[in-house]
Structures are given as structure tokens and as C-alpha cells.
C-alpha positions in Angstrom: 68.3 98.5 -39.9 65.7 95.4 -40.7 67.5 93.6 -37.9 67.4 97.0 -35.2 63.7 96.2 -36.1 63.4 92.7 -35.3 65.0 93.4 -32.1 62.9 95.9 -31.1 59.9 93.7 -31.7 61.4 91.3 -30.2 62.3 93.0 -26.8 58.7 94.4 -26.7 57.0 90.4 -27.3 59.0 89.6 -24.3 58.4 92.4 -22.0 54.7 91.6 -22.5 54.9 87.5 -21.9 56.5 88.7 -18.7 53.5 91.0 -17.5 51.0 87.8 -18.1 50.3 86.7 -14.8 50.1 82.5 -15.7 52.7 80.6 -18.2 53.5 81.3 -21.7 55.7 79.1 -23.6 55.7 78.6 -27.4 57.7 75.6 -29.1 58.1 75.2 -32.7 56.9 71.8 -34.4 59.9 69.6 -33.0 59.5 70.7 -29.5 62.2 73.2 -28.9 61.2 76.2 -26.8 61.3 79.5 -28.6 59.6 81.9 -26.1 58.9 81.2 -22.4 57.8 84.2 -19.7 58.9 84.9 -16.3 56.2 83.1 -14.6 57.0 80.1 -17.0 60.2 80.1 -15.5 60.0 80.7 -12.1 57.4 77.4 -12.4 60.4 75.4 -13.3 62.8 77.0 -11.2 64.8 77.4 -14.5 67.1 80.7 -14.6 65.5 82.8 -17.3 67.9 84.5 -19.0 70.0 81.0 -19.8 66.9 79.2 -21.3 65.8 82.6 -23.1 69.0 82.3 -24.2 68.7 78.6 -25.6 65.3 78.8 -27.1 66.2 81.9 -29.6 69.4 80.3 -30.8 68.4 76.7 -30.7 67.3 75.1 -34.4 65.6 72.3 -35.4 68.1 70.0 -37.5 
């Protein structure tokens, strides 16, 4: 159930990154990406769902 939770939040972060009309990207202390908007990604002409994808299940070593 904690985890139905987490994903809910989650889900309702990024629905309102999206709906900010200029970039929003947040990177942990080594640099990896761990949330990035629409406009963020239309910028860099990167697909959105494939580097969403990267920056929740990259980890720092």
C-alpha cells in the first residue's frame, strides 16, 4: 500500500512539472536527472517518456 502511495504522489509531481510553462529538471548531487518536464524535454528534442524513464531508475554508484 506504501508503494500505491508513492506512486500516486509521484504521478501527481509529474502531471504538475508538465503544466509549468518553462523547464524543470532536478538532478541529484552527482548529476543524474531525476525529474524533468515536458517543456524540458521538448527543449532538448529528447523523447520524454525514455529519459523519464532513465532518471527514476538511474542510481548514483
Amino acid at each position: 500500500m506504501a508503494s500505491d502511495i508513492k506512486l500516486d504522489k509521484q504521478e501527481l509531481l509529474q502531471a504538475l512539472l508538465d503544466t509549468v510553462p518553462g523547464f524543470v529538471w532536478i538532478a541529484d548531487a552527482t548529476g543524474c536527472l531525476r525529474l524533468i518536464n515536458r517543456e524540458w524535454c521538448n527543449f532538448t528534442g529528447l523523447n520524454c517518456t525514455c529519459a523519464r524513464r532513465r532518471a527514476k531508475t538511474r542510481s548514483p554508484d
